[in-house]
C-alpha positions, 0 to 999 in steps of 0.5 A: 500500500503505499502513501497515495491510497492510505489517504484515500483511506483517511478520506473515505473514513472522513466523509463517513465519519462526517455523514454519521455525525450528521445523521445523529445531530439531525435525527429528528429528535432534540438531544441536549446533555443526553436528553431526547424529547420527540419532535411531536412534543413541543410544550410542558405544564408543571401543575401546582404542587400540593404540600402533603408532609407534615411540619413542612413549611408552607411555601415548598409545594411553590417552591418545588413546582417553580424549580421544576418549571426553571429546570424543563424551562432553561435545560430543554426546547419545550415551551411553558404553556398552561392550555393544552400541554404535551407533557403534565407533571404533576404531584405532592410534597410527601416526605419531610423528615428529620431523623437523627444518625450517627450516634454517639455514646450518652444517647446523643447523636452527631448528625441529623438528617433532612430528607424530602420526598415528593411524589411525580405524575409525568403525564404524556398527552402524545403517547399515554405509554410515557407516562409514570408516576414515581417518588423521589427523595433527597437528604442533607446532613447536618450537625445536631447542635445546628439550627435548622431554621437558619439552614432550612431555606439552603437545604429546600434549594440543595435538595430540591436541586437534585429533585428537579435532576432526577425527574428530569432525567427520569423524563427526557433520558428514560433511566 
């Protein structure tokens, strides 16, 4: 073989290599950080959370649904329409637990822990066969000696952040 037809080689390769990367940036679905939405799907409604877990403060199901609503918003190409959507999310804020961990000798313990949980209805108005309905839950630690009224409103966004993750995720990338 000689330096003529090994170039011909690289050549041919290149222009499948191109091809095949045309045909998977153009296949006709949106893919963005490993999401993929259909082309039919163009709009999104996130319903007004309902807070269901006792000695949550008051505002978390607003808070919640707003995180959600930013989250599909910012992170896909769906639009924010309340008449007629493609998909619905829908659901309750059911968990919001403080539970002590690590113990420590005298009956005391080291770490608290907050988790919330909250319940998700994805509802698929192109294909009822996407549909689900699944609970996720988040925890943060913290000292036991610390307030949790002061740390509260950091630890609602901290998890709320891994939440929104992990439903979007369970949406648009089917895992």
């Amino acid at each position: 073989m000689n330096w003529q037809s090994g170039a011909q080689i690289f050549k041919v390769a290149g222009t499948i290599g191109g091809l095949c990367y045309f045909l998977i940036i153009f296949c006709g679905c949106y893919s963005f950080k490993g999401i993929s939405i259909p082309p039919q799907l163009s709009t999104f409604y996130v319903e007004d959370f309902v807070n269901r877990a006792p000695n949550a403060p008051g505002a978390i199901d607003q808070i919640f649904s707003e995180a959600l609503r930013t989250k599909v918003r910012n992170e896909s190409r769906l639009n924010l329409v309340d008449i007629d959507p493609d998909i619905v999310f829908q659901g309750s804020i059911s968990r919001f637990q403080v539970s002590s961990e690590a113990p420590q000798a005298g009956n005391t313990v080291s770490f608290n822990k907050l988790t919330i949980g909250v319940e998700v209805e994805y509802i698929n108005a192109r294909n009822e066969d996407d549909n689900w309905k699944q609970t996720f839950s988040f925890f943060r630690d913290f000292e036991s000696n610390a307030d949790l009224q002061s740390l509260q409103d950091g630890f609602i966004a901290d998890i709320f952040r891994q939440i929104t993750e992990d439903v979007f995720n369970r949406a648009f990338t089917n895992w």
